[in-house]
N, C-alpha and C positions, 0 to 999 in steps of 0.2 A: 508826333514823330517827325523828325528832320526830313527833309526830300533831300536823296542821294540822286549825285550824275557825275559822270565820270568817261573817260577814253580807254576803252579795251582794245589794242591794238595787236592784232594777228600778221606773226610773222612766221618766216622757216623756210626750207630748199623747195625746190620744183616737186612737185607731183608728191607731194603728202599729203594732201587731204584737206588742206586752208579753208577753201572756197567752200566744200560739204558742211564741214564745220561753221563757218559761219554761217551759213543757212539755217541750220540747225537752231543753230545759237539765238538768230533770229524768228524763225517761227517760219518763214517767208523767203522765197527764191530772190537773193540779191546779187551772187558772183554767180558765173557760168562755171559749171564743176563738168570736167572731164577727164580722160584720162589720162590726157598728154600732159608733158610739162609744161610749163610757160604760158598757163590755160590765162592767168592772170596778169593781165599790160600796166593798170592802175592803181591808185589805191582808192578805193572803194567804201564808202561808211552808208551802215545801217543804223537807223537807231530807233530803238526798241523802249517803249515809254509803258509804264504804268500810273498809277494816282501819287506812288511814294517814291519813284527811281524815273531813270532816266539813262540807259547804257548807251552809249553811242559805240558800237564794234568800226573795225578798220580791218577791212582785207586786204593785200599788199604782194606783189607780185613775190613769185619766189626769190631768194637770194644768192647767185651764182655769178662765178668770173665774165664781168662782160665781154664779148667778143666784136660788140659792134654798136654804137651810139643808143638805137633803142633801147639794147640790156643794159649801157649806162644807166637812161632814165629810167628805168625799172628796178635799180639795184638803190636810184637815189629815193624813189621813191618808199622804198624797203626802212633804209636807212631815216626815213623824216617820221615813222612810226614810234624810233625810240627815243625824239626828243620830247613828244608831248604827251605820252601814254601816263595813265594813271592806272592802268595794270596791264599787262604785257603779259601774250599767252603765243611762249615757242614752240611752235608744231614740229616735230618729229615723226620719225615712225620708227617701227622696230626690226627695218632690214636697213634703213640707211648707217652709213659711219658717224655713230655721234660728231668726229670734229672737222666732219666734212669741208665745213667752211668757219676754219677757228679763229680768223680773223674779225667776221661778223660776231661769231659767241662771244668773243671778248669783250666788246661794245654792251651787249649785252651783260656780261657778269660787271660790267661798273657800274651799273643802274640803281639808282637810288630806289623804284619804285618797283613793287611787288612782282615778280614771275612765275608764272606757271609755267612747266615745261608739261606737253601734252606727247604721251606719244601714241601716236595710232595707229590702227592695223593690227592689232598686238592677235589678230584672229589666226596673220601669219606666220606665226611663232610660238612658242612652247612655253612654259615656265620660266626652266631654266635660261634661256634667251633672253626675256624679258629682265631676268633678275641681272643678269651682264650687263645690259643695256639700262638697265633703272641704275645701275652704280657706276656706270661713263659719266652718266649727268650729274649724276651727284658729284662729280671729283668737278667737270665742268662749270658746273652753276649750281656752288654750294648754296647757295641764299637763294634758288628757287625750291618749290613746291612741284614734287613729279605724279604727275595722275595720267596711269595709262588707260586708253581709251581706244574704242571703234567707232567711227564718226558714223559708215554705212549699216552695222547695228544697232547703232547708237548707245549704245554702250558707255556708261559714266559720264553720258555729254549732262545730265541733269546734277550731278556729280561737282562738273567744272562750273554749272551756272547759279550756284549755290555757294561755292566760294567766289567765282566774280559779286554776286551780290553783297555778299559781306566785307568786297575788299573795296568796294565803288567810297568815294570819298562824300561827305555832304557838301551838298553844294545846288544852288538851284537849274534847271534845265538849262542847256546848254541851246537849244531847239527849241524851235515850236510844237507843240505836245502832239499835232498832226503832222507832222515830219515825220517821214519814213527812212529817207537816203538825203545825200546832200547833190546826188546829181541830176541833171535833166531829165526828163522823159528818152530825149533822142539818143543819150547815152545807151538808154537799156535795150535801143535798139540796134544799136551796134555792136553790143557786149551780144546778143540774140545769134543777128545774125553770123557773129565769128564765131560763137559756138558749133553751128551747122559744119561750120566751113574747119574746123576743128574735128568734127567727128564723120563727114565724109571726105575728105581727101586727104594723102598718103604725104609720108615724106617733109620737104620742106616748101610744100604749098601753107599749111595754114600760117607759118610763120615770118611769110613773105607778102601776106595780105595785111590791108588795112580796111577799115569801113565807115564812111563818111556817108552821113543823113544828110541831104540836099534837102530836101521838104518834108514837114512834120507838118501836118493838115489835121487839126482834131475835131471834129465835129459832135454833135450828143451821142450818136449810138457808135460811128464811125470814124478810123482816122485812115488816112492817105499818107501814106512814105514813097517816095523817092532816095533810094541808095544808090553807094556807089561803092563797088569793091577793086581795091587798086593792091595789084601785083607791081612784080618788078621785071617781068621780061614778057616778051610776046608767047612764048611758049607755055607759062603758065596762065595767062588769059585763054589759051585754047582751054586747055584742063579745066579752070573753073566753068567755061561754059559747057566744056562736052560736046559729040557726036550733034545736030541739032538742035541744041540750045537745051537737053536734056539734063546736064546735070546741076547748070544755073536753077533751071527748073526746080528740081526739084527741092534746091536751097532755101527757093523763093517760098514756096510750099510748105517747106516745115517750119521754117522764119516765121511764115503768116501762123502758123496753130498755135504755134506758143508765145505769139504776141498777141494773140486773140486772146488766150488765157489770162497773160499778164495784165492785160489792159481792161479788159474783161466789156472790150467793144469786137464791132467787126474793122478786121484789117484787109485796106486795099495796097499791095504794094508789087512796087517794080524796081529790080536789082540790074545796075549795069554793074560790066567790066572795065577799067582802066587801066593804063601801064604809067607807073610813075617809078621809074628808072633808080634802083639802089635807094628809094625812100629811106630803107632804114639807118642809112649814113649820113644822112640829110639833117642841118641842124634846122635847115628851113624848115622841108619838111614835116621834120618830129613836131616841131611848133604849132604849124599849122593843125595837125593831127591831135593836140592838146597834152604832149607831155613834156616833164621839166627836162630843162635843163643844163641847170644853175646847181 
């Protein structure tokens, strides 16, 4: 039998479900899934190896009007998923407007290589809803494949991984067969830590944060992090820390358990605060910080 490998790259708007889905998909926690939008800054690859295939998925920031440099590089990085995909899975759900963002669909319906349109949630919706909304896509993206889905029941995900398998092209591994991501370790602890920061603070605090690993110290049972979490004005440096240093606290606190799990060592670590001034308009900045923006 031939060895299949191929590029499954996941796109679609903010807060559908992407990030769950590729977890899923993968077997293993590789995006941070929560329930705000814009949970996703990069694009993200997992790859997922057996003896006869080789998927490598692509998680990919949502797709929406940028407003300010960052969601530039987030919209480009959306966009460089549909030049190398070797199958293409657009996430939906079943309360958004199908042509929410019909300028990006369009992109997509001139693609040479296969799509599935996934839509998820469908738990929040009824039949007849779903049947509405399966026949917008169809007028949309006639030459895709629609399979509705719940990614938090999991629902049809074994469904979509069954036609990803069958649609993977032969070809030999793209990866080395112990490859898991194509990113850093220090990555994942940055994608970690803004998760916290994500699901404990309000408003436009988590959006206005970034997170930079100063030291990654790995030792056999142990690793040692030094971070640094950079806001854009002095008043949200107060918030992230809190009353006492209380709410940095407890960032730091759930950062360490679930990088204890991920790593599956003990974690020693220490989170500062910085203010770096309108970061997100910064071409410097974003640079530094590791996204395109070309």
């Amino acid at each position: 039998m031939a060895h299949k490998a191929g590029f499954v790259n996941i796109v679609g708007n903010p807060n559908v479900g992407k990030s769950t889905l590729m977890n899923l998909l993968m077997g293993e926690r590789i995006s941070i899934a929560t329930f705000k939008a814009q949970t996703t800054r990069h694009r993200i690859m997992g790859i997922l190896n057996t003896d006869e295939m080789q998927i490598v998925f692509s998680d990919t920031p949502g797709v929406l009007k940028p407003n300010y440099k960052l969601q530039e590089s987030m919209l480009q990085f959306s966009e460089s998923a549909l030049s190398d995909a070797d199958v293409l899975l657009y996430v939906t759900d079943i309360v958004e407007k199908p042509d929410k963002n019909i300028e990006f669909i369009e992109k997509v319906r001139r693609m040479s290589v296969p799509v599935i349109v996934l839509i998820n949630k469908i738990d929040l919706g009824n039949q007849e809803v779903l049947t509405q909304v399966v026949e917008k896509w169809h007028e949309l993206l006639p030459q895709a494949d629609i399979i509705p889905i719940s990614a938090i029941a999991k629902f049809n995900v074994d469904i979509v991984m069954r036609k990803i398998k069958d649609l993977i092209p032969d070809s030999p591994p793209y990866f080395g067969k112990d490859q898991w991501t194509d990113k850093p370790a220090r990555f994942f602890v940055t994608e970690i830590i803004r998760e916290k920061i994500l699901l404990y603070y309000d408003k436009e605090i988590p959006y206005a944060t970034e997170v930079v690993v100063e030291q990654f110290k790995e030792e056999t049972k142990t690793i040692h992090i030094n971070a640094v979490i950079y806001v854009e004005r002095d008043s949200q440096k107060g918030i992230i820390i809190g009353k006492q240093g209380k709410a940095l606290k407890k960032i730091a606190t759930e950062a360490r358990r679930t990088l204890e799990k991920f790593f599956q060592k003990s974690i020693y670590i220490e989170i500062f605060v910085k203010v770096d001034k309108d970061w997100r308009n910064s071409e410097k900045e974003l640079r530094n910080f590791g996204y395109q923006l070309d």
